[in-house]
N, C-alpha and C positions, 0 to 999 in steps of 0.2 A: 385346835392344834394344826390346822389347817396351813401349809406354809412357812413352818417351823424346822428347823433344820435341826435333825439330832443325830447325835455319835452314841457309839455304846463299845463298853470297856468289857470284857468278859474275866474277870477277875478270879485270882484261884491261889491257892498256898502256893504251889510250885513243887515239882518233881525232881529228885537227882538224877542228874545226866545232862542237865544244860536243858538245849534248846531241843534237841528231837526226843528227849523223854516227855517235856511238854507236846508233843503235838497232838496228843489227844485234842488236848483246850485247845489249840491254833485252828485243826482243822471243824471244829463244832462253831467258834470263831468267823468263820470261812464259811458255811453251811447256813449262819445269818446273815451274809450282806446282804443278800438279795430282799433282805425281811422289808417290807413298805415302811417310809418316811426313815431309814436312816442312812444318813450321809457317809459315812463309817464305820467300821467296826474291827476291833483290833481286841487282843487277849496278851495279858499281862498277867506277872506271875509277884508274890511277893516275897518268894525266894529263886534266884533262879532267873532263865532267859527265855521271854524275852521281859523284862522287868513291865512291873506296873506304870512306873514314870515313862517307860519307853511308850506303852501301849497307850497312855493318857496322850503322853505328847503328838502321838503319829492323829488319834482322834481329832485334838485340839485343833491340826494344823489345818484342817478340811473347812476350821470356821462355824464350827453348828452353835446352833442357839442356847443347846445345852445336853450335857454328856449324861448319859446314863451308865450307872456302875451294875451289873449282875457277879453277883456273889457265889461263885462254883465253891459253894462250900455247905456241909450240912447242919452244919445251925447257927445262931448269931452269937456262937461265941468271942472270944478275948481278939480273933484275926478279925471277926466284920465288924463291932462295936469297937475296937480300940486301933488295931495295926492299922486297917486298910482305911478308913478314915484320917488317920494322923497322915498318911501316905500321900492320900490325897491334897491334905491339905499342905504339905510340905513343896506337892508340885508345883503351886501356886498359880493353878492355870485361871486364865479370864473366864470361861465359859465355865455358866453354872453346874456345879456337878449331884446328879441325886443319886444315893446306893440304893438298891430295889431288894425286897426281900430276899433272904439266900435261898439258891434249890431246892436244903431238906428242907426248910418250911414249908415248899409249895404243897396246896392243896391237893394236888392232881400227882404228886408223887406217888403214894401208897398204891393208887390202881396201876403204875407204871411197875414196882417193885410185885405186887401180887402176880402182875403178868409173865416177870421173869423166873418169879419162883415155882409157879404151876407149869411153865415150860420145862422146870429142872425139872421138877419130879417127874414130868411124864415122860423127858426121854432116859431117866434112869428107873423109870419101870413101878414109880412109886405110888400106893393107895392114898392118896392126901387125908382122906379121912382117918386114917391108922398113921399120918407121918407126923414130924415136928417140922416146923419153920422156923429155925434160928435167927435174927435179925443181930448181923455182929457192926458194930458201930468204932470207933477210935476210943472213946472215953479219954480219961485226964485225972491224975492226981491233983490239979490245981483248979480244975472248975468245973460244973456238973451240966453245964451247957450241948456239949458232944453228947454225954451218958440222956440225959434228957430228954433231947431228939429224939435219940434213937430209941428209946423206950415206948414216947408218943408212938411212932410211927409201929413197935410191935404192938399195943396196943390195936390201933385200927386197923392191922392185918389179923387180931384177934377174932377182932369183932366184926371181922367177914366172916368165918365160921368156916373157911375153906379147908383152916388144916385144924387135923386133933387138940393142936398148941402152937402156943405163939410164944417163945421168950426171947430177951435180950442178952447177947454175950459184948466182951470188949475185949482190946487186946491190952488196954495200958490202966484197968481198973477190975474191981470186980465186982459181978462175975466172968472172970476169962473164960474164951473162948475155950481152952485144954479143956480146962476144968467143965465148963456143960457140954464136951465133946464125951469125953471121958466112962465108962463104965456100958453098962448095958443103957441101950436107949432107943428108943424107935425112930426108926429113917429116918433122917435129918435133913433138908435142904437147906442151907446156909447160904445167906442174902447178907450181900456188904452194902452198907449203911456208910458208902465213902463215895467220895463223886469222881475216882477216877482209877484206873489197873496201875496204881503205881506200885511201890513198895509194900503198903499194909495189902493193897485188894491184891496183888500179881501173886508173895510171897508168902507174907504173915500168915494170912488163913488156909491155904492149900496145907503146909508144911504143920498148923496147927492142927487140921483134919488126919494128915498124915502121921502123926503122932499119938494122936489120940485112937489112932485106928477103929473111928466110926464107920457108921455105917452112912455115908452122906455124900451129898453130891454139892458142887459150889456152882451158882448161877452168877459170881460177878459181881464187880462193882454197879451200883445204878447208875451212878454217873455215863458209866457208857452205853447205856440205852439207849437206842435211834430212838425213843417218843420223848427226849428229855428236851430236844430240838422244839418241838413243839412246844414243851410246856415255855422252855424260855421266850418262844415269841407268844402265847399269850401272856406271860408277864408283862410283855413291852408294851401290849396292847391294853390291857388294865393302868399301867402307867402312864401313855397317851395320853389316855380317857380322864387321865384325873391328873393333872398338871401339880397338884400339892402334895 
């Protein structure tokens, strides 16, 4: 790889509000230029400003040998396998483009999420061995992709043994989020399984806590975890390493 000139596209659904609701993704964007061998790096939204074509284009112009796409999204569904590819290839840019596995797949997520959820419970006072770990995800009526993810990833914060339980709630399938709020239940910390404080991680789950008048404390989307920085430059760095 030696001598090889790469751009990298930080790609993501898109937030309402235009262009400063994105700036989460602009400034994480910003936070990898400096990452070794790339020549660029820009963040494109696939609804929203500043658009994906924009952000390919500004890449493009720099000349690299070839674009890498990171997928701020938590799993490969219907946007990383069908949108953001057709997007791609509609920009019809010269320089080769490769999409690199999305965030929630990474390997190295769950220890990033386990970290902000034992930070919740300790500053709301909680015995993790007596508490629950909610893991709340997007889900879909129309594809089981989102609900999936998010299930794996409760799963192996299960099988750390850190809290009493480990389930998955959603907001757009079930089981909702009201609903395993809901009734008598032991301390709850609630982990968004979303890659950014937009609408679902800022509103949806606070206002769904509030509701259900648990007993629970929200740690946040993961997406906005300062070590997610990290995991996305070793991604780049696996993707280096193996050119196919």
């Amino acid at each position: 790889m030696t001598g090889r000139r790469i751009g990298l596209v930080l790609a993501a659904h898109g937030e309402r509000g235009g262009e400063g609701a994105n700036r989460p993704l602009i400034g994480r964007a910003e936070a990898m230029s400096g990452f070794a061998g790339m020549t660029a790096v820009a963040a494109g939204v696939l609804k929203g400003e500043p658009s994906i074509e924009q952000a390919l284009a500004e890449v493009a112009a720099t000349g690299p040998d070839e674009i890498l796409v990171y997928p701020f999204f938590m799993s490969d569904g219907y946007f990383v396998e069908k949108a953001l590819p057709q997007r791609i290839r509609d920009a019809g840019l010269s320089p080769p483009t490769r999409i690199l596995p999305p965030l929630g797949l990474d390997s190295g997520l769950p220890a990033l999420m386990l970290d902000a959820a034992l930070a919740a419970a300790a500053s709301a006072g909680y015995d993790t061995a007596g508490s629950r770990l909610l893991i709340v995800g997007h889900g879909s009526q129309g594809s089981r992709a989102s609900a999936l993810a998010t299930e794996l990833m409760a799963l192996k914060l299960a099988n750390t043994g850190r809290f009493a339980e480990v389930t998955a709630a959603f907001l757009e399938e079930a089981p909702f989020i009201r609903d395993s709020l809901e009734g008598t239940r032991p301390p709850t910390v609630v982990a968004g399984f979303f890659s950014s404080d937009g609408l679902h991680a800022a509103e949806d789950v606070p206002e769904a806590i509030a509701w259900a008048g648990a007993e629970a404390v929200y740690c946040g989307a993961i997406g906005g975890h300062a070590g997610v920085t990290g995991l996305i430059g070793a991604a780049l760095e696996r993707a280096l390493a193996s050119p196919d």
